[in-house]
Structures are given as structure tokens and as C-alpha cells.
PQR file with spaces between the fields and no chain letter, atoms N, CA, C, O and H, PARSE charges and radii, in Angstrom:
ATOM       1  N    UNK     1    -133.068  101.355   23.907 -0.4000 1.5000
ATOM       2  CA   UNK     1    -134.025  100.300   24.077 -0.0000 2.0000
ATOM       3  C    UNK     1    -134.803  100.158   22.775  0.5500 1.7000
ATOM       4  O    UNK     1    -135.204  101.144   22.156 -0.5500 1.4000
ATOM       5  N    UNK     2    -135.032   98.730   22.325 -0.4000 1.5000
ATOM       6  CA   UNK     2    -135.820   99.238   21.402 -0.0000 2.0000
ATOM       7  C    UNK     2    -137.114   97.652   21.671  0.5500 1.7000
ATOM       8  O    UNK     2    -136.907   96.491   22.026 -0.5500 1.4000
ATOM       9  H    UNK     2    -134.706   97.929   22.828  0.4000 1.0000
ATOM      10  N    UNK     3    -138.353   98.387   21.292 -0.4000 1.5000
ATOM      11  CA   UNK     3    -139.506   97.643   21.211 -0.0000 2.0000
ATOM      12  C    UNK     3    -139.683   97.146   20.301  0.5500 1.7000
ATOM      13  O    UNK     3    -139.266   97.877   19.403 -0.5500 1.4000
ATOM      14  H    UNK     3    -138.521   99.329   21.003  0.4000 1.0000
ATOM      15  N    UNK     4    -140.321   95.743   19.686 -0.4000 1.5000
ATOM      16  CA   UNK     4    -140.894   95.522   18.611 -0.0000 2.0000
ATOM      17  C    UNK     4    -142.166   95.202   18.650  0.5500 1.7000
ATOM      18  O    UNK     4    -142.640   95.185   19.786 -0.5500 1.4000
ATOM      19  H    UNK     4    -140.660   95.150   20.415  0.4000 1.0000
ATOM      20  N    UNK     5    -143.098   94.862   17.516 -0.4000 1.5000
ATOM      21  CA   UNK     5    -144.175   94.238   17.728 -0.0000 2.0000
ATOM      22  C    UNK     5    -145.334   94.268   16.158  0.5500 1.7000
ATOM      23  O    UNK     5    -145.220   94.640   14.990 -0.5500 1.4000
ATOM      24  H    UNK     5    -142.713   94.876   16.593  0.4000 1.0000
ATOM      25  N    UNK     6    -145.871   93.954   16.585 -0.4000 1.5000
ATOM      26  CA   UNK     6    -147.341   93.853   15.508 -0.0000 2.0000
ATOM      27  C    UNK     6    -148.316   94.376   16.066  0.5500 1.7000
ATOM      28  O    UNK     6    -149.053   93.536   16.584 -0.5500 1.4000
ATOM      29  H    UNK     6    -145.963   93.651   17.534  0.4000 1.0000
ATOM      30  N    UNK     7    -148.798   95.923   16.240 -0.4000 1.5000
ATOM      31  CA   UNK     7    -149.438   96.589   16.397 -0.0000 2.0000
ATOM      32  C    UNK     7    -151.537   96.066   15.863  0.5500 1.7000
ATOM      33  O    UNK     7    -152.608   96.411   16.360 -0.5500 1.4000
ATOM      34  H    UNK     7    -148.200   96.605   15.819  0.4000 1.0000
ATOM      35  N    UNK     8    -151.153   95.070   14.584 -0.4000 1.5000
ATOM      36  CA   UNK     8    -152.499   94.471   13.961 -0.0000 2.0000
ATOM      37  C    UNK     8    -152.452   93.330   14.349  0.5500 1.7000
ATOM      38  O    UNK     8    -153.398   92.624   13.997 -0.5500 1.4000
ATOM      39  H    UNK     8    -150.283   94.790   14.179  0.4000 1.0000
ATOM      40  N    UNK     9    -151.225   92.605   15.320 -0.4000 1.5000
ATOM      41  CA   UNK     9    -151.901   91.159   16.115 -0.0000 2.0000
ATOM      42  C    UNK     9    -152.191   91.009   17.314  0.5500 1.7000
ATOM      43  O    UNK     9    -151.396   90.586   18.154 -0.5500 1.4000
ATOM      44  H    UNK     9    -150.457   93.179   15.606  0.4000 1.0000
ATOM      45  N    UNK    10    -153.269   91.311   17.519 -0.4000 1.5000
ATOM      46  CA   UNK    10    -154.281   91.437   18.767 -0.0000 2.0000
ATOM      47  C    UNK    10    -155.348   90.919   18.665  0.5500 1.7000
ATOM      48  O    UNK    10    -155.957   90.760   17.608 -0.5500 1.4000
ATOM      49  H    UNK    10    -153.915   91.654   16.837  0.4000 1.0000
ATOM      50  N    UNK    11    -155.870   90.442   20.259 -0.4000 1.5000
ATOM      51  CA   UNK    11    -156.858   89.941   20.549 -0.0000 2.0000
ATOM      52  C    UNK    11    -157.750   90.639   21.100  0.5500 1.7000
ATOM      53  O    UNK    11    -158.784   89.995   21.277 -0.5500 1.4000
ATOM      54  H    UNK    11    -155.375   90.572   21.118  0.4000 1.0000
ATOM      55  N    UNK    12    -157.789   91.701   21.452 -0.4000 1.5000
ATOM      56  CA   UNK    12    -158.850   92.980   22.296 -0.0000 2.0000
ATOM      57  C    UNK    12    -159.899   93.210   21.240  0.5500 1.7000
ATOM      58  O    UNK    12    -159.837   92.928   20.043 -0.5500 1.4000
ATOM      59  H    UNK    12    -156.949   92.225   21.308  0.4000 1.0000
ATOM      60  N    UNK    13    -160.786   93.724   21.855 -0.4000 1.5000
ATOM      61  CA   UNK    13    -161.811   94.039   20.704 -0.0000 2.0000
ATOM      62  C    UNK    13    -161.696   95.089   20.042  0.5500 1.7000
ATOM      63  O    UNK    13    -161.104   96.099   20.422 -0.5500 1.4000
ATOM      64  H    UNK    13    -160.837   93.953   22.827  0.4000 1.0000
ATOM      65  N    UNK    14    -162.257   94.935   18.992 -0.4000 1.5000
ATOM      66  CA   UNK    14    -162.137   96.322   17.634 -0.0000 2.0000
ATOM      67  C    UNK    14    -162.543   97.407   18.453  0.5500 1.7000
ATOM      68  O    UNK    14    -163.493   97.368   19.235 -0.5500 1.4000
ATOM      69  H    UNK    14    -162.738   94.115   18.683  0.4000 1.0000
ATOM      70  N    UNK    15    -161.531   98.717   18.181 -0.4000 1.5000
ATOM      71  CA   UNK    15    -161.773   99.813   18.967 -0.0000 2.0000
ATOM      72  C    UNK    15    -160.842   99.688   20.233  0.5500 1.7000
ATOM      73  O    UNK    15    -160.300  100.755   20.521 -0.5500 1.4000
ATOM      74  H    UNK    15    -160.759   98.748   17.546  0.4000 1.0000
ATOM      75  N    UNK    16    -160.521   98.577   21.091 -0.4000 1.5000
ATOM      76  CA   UNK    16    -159.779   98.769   22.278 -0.0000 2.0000
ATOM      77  C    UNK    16    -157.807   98.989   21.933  0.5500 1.7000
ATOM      78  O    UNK    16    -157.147   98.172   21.290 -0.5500 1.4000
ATOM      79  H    UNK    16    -160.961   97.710   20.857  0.4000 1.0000
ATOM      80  N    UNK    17    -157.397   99.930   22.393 -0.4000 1.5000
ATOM      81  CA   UNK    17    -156.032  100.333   21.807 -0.0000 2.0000
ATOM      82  C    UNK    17    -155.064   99.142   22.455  0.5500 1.7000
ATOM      83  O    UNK    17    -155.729   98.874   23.456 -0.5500 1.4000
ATOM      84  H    UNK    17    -157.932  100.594   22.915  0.4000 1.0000
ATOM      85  N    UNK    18    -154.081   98.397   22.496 -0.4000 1.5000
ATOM      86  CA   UNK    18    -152.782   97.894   22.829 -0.0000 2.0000
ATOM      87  C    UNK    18    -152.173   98.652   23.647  0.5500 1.7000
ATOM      88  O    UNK    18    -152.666   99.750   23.903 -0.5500 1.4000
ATOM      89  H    UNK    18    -153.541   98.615   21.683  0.4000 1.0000
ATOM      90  N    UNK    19    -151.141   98.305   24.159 -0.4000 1.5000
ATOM      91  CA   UNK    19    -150.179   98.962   24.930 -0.0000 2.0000
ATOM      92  C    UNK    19    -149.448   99.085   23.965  0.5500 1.7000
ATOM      93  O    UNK    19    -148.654  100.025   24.006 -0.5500 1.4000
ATOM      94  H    UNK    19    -150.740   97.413   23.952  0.4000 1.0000
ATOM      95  N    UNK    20    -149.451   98.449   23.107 -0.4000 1.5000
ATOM      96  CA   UNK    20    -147.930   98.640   21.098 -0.0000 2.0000
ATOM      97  C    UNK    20    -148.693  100.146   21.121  0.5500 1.7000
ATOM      98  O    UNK    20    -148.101  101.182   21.424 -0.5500 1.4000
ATOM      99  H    UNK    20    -150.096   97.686   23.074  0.4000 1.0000
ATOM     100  N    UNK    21    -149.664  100.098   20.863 -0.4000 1.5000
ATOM     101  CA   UNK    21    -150.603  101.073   20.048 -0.0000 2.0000
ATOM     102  C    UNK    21    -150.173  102.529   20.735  0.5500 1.7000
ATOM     103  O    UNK    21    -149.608  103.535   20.305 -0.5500 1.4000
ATOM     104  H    UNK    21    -150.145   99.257   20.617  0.4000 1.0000
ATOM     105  N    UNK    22    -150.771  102.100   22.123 -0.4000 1.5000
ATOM     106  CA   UNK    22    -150.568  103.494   22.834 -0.0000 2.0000
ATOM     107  C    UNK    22    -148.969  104.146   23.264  0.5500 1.7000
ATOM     108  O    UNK    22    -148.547  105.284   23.467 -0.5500 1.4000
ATOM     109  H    UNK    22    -151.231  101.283   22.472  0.4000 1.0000
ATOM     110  N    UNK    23    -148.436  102.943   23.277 -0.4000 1.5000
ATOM     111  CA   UNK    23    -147.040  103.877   23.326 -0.0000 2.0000
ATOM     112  C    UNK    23    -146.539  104.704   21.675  0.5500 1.7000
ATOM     113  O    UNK    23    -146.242  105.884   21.487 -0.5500 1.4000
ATOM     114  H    UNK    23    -148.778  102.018   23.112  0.4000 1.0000
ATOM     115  N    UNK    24    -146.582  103.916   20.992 -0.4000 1.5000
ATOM     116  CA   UNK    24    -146.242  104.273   19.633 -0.0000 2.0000
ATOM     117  C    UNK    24    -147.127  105.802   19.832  0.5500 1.7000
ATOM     118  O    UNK    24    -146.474  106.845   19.822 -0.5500 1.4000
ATOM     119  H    UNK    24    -146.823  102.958   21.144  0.4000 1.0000
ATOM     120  N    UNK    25    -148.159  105.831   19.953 -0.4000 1.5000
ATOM     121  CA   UNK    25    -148.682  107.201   19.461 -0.0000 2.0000
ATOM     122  C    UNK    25    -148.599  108.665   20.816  0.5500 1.7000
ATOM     123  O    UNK    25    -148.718  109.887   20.727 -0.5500 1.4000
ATOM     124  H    UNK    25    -148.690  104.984   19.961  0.4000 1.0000
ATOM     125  N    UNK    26    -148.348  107.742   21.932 -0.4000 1.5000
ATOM     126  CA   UNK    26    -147.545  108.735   23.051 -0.0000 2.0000
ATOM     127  C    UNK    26    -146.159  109.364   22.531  0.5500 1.7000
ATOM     128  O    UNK    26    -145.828  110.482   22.135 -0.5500 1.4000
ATOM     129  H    UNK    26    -148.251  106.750   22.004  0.4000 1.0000
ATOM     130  N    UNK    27    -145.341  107.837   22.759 -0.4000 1.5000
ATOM     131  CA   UNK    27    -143.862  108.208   22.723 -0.0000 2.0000
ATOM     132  C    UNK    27    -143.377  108.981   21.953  0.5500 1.7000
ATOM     133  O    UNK    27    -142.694  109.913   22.379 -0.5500 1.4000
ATOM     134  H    UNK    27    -145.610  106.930   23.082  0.4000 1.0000
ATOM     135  N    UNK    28    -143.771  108.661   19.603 -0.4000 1.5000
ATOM     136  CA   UNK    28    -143.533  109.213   18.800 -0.0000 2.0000
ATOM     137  C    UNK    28    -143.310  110.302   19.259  0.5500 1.7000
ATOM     138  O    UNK    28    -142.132  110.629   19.114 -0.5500 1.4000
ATOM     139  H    UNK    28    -144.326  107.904   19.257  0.4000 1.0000
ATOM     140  N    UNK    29    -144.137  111.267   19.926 -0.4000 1.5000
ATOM     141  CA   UNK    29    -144.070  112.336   20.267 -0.0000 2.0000
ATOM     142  C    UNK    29    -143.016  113.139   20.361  0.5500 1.7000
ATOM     143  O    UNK    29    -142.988  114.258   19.849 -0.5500 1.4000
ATOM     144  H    UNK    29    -145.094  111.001   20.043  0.4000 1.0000
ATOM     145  N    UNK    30    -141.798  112.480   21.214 -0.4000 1.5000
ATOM     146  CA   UNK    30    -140.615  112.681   21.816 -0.0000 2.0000
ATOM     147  C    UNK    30    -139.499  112.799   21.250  0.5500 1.7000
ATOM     148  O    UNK    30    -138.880  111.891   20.694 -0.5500 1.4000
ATOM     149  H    UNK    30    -141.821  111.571   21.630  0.4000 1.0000
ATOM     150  N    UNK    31    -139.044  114.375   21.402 -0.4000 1.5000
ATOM     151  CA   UNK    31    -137.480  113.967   20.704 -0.0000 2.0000
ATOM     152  C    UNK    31    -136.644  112.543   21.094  0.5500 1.7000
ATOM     153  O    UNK    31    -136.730  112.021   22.206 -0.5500 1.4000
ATOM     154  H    UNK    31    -139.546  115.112   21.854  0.4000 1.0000
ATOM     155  N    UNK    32    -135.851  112.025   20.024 -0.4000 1.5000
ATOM     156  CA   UNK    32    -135.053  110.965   20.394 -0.0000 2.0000
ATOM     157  C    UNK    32    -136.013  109.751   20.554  0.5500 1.7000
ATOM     158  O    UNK    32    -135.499  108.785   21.119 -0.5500 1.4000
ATOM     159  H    UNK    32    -135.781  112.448   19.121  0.4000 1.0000
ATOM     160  N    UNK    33    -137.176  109.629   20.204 -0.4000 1.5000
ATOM     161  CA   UNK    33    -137.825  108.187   19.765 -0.0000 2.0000
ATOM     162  C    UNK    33    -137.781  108.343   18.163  0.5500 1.7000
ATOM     163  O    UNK    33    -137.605  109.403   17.563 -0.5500 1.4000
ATOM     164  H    UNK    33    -137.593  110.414   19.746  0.4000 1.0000
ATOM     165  N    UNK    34    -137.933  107.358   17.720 -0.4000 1.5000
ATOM     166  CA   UNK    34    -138.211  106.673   16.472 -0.0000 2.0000
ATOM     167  C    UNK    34    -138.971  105.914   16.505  0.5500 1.7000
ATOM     168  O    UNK    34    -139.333  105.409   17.568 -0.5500 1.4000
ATOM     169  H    UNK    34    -138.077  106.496   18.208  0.4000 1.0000
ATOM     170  N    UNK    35    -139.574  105.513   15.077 -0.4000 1.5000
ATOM     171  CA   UNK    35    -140.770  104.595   14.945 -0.0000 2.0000
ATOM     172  C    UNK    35    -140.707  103.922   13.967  0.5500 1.7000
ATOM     173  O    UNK    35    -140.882  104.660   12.997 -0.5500 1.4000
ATOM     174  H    UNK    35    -139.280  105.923   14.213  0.4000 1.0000
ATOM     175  N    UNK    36    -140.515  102.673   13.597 -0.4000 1.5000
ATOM     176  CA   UNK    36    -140.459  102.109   11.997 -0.0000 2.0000
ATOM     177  C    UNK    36    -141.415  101.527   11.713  0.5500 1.7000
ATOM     178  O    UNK    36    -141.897  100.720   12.507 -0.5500 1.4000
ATOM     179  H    UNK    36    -140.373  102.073   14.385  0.4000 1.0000
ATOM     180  N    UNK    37    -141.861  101.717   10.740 -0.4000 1.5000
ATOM     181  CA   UNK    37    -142.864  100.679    9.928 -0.0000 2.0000
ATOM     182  C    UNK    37    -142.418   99.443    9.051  0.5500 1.7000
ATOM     183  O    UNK    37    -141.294   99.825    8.725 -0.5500 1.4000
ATOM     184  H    UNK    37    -141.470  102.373   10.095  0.4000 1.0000
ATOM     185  N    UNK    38    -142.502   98.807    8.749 -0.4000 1.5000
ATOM     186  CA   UNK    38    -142.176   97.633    7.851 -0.0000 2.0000
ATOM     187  C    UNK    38    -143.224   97.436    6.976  0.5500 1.7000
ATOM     188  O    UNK    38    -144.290   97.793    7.478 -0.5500 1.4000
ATOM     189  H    UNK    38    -143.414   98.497    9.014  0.4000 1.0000
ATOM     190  N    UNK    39    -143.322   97.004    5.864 -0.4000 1.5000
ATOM     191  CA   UNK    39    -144.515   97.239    5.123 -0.0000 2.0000
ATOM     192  C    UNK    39    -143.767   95.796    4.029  0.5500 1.7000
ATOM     193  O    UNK    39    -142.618   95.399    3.833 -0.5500 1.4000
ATOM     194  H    UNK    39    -142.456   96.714    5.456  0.4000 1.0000
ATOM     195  N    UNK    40    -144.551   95.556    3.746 -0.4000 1.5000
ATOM     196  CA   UNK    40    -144.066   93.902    2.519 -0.0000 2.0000
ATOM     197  C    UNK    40    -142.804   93.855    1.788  0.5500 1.7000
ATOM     198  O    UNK    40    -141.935   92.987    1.863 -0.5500 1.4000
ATOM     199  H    UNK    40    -145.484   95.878    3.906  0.4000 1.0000
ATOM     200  N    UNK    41    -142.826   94.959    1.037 -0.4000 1.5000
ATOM     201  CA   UNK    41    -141.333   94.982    0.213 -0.0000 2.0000
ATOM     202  C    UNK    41    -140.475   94.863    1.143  0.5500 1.7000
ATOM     203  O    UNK    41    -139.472   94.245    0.786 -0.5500 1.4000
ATOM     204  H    UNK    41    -143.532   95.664    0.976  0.4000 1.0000
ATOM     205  N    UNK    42    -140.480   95.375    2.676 -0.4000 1.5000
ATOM     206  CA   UNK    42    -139.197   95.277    3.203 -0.0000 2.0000
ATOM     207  C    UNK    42    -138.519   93.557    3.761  0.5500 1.7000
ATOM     208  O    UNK    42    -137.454   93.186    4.255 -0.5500 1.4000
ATOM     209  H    UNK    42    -141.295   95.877    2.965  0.4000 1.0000
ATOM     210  N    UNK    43    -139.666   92.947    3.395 -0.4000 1.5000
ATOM     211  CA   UNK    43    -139.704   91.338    3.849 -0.0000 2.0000
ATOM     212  C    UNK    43    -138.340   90.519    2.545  0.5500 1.7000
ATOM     213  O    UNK    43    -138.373   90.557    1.315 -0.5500 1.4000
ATOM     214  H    UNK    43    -140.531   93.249    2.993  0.4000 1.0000
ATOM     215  N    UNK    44    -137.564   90.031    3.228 -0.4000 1.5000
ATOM     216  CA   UNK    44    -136.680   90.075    2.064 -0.0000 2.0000
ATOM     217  C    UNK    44    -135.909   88.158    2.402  0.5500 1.7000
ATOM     218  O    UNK    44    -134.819   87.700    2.058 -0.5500 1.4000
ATOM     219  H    UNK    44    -137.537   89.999    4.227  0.4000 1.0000
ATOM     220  N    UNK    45    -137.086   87.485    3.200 -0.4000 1.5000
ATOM     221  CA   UNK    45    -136.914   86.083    3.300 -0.0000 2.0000
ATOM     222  C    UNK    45    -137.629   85.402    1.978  0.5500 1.7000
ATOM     223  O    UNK    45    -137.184   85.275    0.838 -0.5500 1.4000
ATOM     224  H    UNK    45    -137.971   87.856    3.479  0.4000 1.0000
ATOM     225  N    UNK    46    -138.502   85.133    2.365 -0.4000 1.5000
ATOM     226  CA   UNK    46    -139.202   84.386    1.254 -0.0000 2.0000
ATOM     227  C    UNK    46    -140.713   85.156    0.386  0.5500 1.7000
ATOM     228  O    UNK    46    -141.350   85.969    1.055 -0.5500 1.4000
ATOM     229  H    UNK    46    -138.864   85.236    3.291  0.4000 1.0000
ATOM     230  N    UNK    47    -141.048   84.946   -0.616 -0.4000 1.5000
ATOM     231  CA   UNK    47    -141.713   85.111   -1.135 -0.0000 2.0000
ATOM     232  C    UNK    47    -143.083   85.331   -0.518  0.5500 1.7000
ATOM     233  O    UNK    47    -143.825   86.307   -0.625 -0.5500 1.4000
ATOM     234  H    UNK    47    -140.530   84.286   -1.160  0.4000 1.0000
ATOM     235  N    UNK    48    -143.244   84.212    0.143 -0.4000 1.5000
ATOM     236  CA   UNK    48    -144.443   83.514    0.075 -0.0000 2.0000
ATOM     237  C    UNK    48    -144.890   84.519    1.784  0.5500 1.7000
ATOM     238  O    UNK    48    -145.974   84.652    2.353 -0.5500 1.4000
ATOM     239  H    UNK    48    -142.641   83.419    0.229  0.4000 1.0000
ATOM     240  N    UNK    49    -144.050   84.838    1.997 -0.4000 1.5000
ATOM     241  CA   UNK    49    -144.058   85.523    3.578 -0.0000 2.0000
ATOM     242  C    UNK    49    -144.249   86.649    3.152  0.5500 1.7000
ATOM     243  O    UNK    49    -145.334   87.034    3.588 -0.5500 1.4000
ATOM     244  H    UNK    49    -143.169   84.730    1.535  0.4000 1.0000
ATOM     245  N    UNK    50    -143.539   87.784    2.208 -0.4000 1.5000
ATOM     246  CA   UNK    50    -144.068   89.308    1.353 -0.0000 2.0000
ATOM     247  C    UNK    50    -145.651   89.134    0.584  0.5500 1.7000
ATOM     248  O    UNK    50    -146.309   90.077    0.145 -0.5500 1.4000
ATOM     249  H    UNK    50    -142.657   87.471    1.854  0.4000 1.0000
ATOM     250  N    UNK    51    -146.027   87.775    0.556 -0.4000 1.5000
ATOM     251  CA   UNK    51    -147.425   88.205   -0.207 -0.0000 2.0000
ATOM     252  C    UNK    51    -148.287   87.820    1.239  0.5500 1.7000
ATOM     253  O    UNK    51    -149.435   88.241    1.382 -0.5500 1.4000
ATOM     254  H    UNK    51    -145.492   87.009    0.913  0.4000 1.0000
ATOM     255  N    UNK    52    -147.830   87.246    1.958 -0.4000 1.5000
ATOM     256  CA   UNK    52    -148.654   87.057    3.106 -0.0000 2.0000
ATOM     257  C    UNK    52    -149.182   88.445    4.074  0.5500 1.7000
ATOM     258  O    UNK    52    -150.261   88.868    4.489 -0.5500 1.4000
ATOM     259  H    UNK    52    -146.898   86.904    1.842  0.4000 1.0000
ATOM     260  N    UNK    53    -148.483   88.643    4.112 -0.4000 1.5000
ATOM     261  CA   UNK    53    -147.667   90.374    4.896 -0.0000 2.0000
ATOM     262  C    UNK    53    -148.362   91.749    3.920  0.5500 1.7000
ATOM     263  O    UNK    53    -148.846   92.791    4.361 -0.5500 1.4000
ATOM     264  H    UNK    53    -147.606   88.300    3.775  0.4000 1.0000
ATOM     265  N    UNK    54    -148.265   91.484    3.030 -0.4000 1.5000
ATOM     266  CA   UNK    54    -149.054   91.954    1.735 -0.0000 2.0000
ATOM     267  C    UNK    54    -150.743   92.218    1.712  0.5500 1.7000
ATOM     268  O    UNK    54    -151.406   93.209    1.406 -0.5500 1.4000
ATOM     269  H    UNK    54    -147.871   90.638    2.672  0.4000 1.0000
ATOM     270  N    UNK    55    -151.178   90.629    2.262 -0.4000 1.5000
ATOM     271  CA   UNK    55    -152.835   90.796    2.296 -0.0000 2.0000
ATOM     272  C    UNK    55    -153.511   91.061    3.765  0.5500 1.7000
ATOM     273  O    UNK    55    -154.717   90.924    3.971 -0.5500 1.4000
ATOM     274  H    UNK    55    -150.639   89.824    2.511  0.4000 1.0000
ATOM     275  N    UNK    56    -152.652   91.422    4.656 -0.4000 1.5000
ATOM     276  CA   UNK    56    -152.872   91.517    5.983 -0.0000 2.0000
ATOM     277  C    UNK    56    -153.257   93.016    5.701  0.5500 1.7000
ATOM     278  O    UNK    56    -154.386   93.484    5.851 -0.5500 1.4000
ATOM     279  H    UNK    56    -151.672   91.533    4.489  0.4000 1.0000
ATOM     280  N    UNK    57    -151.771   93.920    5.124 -0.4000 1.5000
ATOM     281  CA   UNK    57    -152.256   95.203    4.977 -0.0000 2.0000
ATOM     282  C    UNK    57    -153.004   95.381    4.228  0.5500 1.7000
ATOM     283  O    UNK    57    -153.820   96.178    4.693 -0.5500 1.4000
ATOM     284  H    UNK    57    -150.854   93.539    5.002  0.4000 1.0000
ATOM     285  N    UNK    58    -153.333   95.003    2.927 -0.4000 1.5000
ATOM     286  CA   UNK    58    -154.580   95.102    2.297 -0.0000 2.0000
ATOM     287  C    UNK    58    -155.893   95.017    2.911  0.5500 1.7000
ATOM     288  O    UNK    58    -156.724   95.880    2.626 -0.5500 1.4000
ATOM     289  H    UNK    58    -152.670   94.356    2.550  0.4000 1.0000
ATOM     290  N    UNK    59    -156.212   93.982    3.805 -0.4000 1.5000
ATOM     291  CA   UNK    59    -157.402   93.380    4.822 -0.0000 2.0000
ATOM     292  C    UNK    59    -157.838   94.922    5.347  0.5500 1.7000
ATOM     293  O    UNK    59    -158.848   95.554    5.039 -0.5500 1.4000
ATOM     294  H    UNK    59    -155.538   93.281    4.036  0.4000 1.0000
ATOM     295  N    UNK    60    -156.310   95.469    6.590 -0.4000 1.5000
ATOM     296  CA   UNK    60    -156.228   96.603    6.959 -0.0000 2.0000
ATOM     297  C    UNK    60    -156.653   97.882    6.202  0.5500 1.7000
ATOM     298  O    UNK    60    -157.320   98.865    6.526 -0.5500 1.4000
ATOM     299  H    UNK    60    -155.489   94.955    6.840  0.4000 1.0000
ATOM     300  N    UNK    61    -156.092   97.546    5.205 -0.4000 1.5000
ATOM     301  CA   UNK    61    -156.947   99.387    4.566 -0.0000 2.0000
ATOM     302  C    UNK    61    -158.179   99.110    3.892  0.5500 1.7000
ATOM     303  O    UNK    61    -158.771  100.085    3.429 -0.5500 1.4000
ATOM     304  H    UNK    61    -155.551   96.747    4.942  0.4000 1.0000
ATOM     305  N    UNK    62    -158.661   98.022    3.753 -0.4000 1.5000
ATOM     306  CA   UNK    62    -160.216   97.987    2.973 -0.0000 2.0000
ATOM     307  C    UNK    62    -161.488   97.873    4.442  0.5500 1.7000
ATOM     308  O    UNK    62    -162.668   98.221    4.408 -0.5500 1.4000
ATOM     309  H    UNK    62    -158.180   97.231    4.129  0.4000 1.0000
ATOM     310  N    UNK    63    -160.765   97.308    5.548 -0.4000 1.5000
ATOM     311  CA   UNK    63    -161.769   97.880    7.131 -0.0000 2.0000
ATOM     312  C    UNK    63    -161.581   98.938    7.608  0.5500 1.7000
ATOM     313  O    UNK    63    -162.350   99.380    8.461 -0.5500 1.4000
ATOM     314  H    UNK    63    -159.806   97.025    5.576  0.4000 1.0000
ATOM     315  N    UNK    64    -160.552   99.587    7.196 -0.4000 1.5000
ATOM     316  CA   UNK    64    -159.988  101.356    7.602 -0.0000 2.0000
ATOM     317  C    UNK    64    -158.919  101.015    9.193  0.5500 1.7000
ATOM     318  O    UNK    64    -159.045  101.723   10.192 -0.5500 1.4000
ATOM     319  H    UNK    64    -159.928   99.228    6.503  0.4000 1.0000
ATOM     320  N    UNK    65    -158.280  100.251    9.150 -0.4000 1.5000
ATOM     321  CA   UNK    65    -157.708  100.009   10.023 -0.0000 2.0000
ATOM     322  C    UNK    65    -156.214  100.051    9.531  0.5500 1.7000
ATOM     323  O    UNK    65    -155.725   99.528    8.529 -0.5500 1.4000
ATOM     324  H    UNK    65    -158.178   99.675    8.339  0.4000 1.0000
ATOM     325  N    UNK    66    -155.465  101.019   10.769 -0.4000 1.5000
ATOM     326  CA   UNK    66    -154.070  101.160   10.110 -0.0000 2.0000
ATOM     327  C    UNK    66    -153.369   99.866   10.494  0.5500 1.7000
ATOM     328  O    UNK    66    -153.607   99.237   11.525 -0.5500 1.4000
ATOM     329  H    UNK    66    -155.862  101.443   11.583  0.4000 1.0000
ATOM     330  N    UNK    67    -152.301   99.463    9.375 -0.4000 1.5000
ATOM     331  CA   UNK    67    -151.340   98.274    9.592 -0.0000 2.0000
ATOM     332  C    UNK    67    -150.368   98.807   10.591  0.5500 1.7000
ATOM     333  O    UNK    67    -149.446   98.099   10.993 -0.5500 1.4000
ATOM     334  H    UNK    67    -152.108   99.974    8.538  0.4000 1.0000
């Protein structure tokens, strides 16, 4: 099975966890899960979508919030 998602596109309030959120940091746990991150360089459509993707995580680490 595999899940996807955007763990930083949410509407809950700052501080309230996701269901992305909380499984990711349950499940990881478990032999035989995996977890990927994607991070900008791996964006390999257009340009303009890696610098976009780019200032989201930036946004993220200057409020201390993980991407």
C-alpha cells in the first residue's frame, strides 16, 4: 500500500497534528514501512515548480516547522 501526501498542506491549526503527520511518525516505526521525503531537487518537471517547492521549505525552516 502506499500513501502519499503533503504533510505542510493543511488547514488545522498550528500545533494540531494530521492524520499524514501521525501515521508517518507511528508507522515509521515498523519494520517493513518506509518513508520518503521529496525535497526540490527531486522535482524534475519544470523549473518554475522546483523554485516553488523550494520556498515552501524555506518558509518551513525559518518558522521551525518541518517540511
Amino acid at each position: 500500500m502506499i500513501v502519499n501526501g503533503d504533510p505542510t498542506q493543511t488547514d488545522l491549526p498550528p500545533g494540531q497534528k494530521t492524520g499524514l503527520s501521525e501515521a508517518i511518525a507511528l508507522l515509521s516505526r515498523l519494520d517493513g514501512i518506509g518513508h520518503v521525503v521529496f525535497r526540490d531537487s527531486d522535482v524534475v518537471r519544470h523549473d518554475l515548480v522546483r523554485r516553488i517547492v523550494g520556498a515552501y521549505e524555506k518558509a518551513h525552516r525559518q518558522d521551525g516547522r518541518a517540511p
